[in-house]
C-alpha positions as CSV (number, residue, x, y, z in Angstrom):
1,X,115.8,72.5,109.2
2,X,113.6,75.6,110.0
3,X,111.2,75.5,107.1
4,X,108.9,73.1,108.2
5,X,108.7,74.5,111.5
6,X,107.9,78.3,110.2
7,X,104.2,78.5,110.5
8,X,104.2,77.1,114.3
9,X,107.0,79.9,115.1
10,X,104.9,82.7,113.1
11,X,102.2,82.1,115.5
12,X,104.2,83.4,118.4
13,X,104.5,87.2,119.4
14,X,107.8,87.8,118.1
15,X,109.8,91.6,118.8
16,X,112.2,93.0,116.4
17,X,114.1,96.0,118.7
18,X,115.8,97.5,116.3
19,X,115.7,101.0,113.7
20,X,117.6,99.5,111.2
21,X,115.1,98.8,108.0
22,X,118.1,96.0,107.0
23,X,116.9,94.0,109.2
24,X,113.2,94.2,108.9
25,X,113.8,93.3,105.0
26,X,116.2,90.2,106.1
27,X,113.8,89.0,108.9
28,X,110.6,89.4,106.8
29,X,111.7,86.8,104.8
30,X,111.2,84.4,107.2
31,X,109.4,85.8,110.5
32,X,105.8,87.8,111.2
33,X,107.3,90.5,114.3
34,X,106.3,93.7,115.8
35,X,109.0,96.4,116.0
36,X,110.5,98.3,118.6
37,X,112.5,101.2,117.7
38,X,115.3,101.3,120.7
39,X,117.8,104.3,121.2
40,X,121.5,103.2,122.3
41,X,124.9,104.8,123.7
42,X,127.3,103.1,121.5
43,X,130.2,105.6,121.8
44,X,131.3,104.1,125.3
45,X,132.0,100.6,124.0
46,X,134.3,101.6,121.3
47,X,137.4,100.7,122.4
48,X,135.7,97.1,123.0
49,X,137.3,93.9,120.6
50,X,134.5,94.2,117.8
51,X,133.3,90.9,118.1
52,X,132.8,91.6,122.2
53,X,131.5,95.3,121.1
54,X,128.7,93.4,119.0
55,X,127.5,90.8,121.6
56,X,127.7,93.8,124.0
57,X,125.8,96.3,122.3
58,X,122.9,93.6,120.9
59,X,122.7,92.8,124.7
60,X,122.5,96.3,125.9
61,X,119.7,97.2,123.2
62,X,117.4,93.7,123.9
63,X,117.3,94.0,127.5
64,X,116.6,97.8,126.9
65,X,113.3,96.8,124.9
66,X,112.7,94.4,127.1
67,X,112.4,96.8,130.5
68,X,110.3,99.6,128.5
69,X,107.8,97.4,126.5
70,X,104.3,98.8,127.6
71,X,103.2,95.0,128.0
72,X,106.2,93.3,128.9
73,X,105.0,89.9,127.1
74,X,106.4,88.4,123.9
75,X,108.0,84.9,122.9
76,X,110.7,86.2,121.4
77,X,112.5,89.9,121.0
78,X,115.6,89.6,118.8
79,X,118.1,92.5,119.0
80,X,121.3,93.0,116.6
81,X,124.2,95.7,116.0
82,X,126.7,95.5,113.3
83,X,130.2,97.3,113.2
84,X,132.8,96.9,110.5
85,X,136.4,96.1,111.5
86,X,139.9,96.9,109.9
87,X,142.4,95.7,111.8
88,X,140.3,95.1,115.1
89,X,139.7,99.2,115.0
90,X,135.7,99.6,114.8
91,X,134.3,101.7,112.4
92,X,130.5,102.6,113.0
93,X,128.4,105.0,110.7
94,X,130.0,108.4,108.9
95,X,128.7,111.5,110.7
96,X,128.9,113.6,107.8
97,X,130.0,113.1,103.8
98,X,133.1,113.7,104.5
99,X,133.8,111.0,107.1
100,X,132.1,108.6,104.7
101,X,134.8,109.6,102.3
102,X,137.6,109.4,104.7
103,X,136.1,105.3,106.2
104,X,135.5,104.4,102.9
105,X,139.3,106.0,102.0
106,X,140.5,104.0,105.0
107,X,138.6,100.6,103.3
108,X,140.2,101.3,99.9
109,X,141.9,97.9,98.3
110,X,141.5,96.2,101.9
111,X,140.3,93.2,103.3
112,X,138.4,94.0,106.2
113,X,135.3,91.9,108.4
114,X,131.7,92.5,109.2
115,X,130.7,92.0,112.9
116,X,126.9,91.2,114.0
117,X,126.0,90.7,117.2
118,X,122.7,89.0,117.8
119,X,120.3,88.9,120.9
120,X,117.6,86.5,121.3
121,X,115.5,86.9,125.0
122,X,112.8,83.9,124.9
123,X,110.0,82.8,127.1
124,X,110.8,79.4,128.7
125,X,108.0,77.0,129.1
126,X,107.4,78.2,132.6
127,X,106.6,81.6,131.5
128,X,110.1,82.8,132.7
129,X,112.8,84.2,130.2
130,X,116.3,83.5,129.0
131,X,118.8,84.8,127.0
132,X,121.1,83.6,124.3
133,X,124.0,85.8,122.2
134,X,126.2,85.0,119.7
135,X,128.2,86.6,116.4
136,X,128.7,86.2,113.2
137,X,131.6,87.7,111.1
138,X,131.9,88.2,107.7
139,X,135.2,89.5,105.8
140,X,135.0,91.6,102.6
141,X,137.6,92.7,100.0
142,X,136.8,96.3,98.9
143,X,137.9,96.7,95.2
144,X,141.0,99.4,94.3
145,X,138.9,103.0,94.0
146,X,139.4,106.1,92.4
147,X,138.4,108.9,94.2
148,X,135.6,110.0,91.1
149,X,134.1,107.0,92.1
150,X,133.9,107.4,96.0
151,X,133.1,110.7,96.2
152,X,129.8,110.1,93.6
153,X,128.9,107.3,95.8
154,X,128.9,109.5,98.8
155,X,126.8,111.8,97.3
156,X,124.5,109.4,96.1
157,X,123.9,109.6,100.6
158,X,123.6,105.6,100.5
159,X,126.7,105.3,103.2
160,X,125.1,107.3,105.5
161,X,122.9,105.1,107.9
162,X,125.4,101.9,107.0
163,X,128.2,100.6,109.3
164,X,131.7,100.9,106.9
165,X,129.9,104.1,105.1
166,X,128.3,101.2,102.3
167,X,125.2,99.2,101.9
168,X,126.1,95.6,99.5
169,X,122.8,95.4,98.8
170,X,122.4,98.5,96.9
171,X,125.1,100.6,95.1
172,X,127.6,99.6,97.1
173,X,127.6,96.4,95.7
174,X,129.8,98.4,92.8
175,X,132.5,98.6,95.2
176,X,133.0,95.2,96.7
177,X,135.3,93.0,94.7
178,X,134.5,89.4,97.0
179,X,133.1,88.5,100.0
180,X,133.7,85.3,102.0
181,X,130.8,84.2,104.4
182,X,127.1,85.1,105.0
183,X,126.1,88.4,102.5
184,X,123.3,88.7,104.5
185,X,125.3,89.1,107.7
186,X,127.0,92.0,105.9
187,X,123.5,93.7,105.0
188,X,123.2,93.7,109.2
189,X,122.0,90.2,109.9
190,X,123.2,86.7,109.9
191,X,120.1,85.0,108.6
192,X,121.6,81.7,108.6
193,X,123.4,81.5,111.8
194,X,120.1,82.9,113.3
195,X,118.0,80.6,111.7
196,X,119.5,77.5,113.5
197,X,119.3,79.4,116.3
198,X,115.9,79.8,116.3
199,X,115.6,76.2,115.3
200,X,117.3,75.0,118.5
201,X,115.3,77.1,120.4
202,X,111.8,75.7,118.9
203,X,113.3,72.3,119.8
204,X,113.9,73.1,123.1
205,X,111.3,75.1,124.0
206,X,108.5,76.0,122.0
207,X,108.0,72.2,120.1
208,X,104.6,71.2,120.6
């Protein structure tokens, strides 16, 4: 539904606020943006349902970019976080190796689900703005581990940045045994679920 629309939306001043070089790579494949790099307090949220922890945060981050861009004009600024959940406990990034080794310990011959939260603030077609958020969950099955194989994949430093202490998209990919839902939304972004988001939006708003 959004393809044939794609060129009209790449005309508008689109925001990506966000560090996370996941998501540039998953956007790029469909969106020309700017980014803006925004610094967050997670840690108080952490005791949040991880679905509601998502939402939150993507919120919290968009309408952070939003006050602080120099020019305060876009079309679109799109904002994301991603946790991974075992048993409703959030588990973010691994501070050091050794915490990579214990979450991905913890993930070992487990089901557990992938959590994005996604932001959209949009310009209405009376130059005002509006907000939308939603979240998409994904759930993985880790494969059964040795400890020869974890410990080489922490020192490979691939978990470090990553949400669940792996990335599927690169060596991690060794250590999932399934996944059931969007892969994309467990690289950081649910492209799909976004996409007819975006779509609605054009409809609404932005159709010519």
């Amino acid at each position: 539904m959004l393809i044939h629309v794609l060129n009209e939306i790449k005309r508008k001043k689109i925001i990506l606020a966000s560090n996370s070089p996941r998501r540039k790579e998953i956007l790029g494949k469909i969106l020309n943006f700017e980014i803006y790099p925004v610094q967050y307090d997670e840690s108080f949220l952490l005791l949040c349902d991880p679905d509601d922890y998502v939402k939150q945060l993507s919120l919290n981050k968009a309408e952070t970019a939003k006050n602080n861009i120099p020019n305060k004009y876009f079309d679109l600024l799109i904002s994301a976080d991603t946790v991974v959940s075992l048993e409703k406990e959030i588990i973010g990034k691994p501070k050091n190796n050794q915490d990579a080794i214990n979450i991905l310990n913890k993930l070992n011959n487990k089901e557990h689900a992938v959590y994005t939260g996604v932001t959209m603030i949009y310009k209405l077609q009376n130059g005002m703005y509006d907000t939308k958020t939603f979240s998409a969950m994904t759930k993985v099955k880790m494969a059964n581990l040795n400890q020869e194989l974890i410990r080489a994949y922490v020192k490979s430093g691939e978990p470090m940045d990553k949400a669940g202490a792996y990335g599927i998209q690169g060596l991690g990919c060794l250590l999932i045994e399934g996944i059931q839902g969007d892969f994309y939304n467990v690289m950081g972004f649910p492209l799909q679920m976004f996409s007819k988001e975006l779509y609605c939006l054009y409809e609404k708003y932005w159709k010519s």
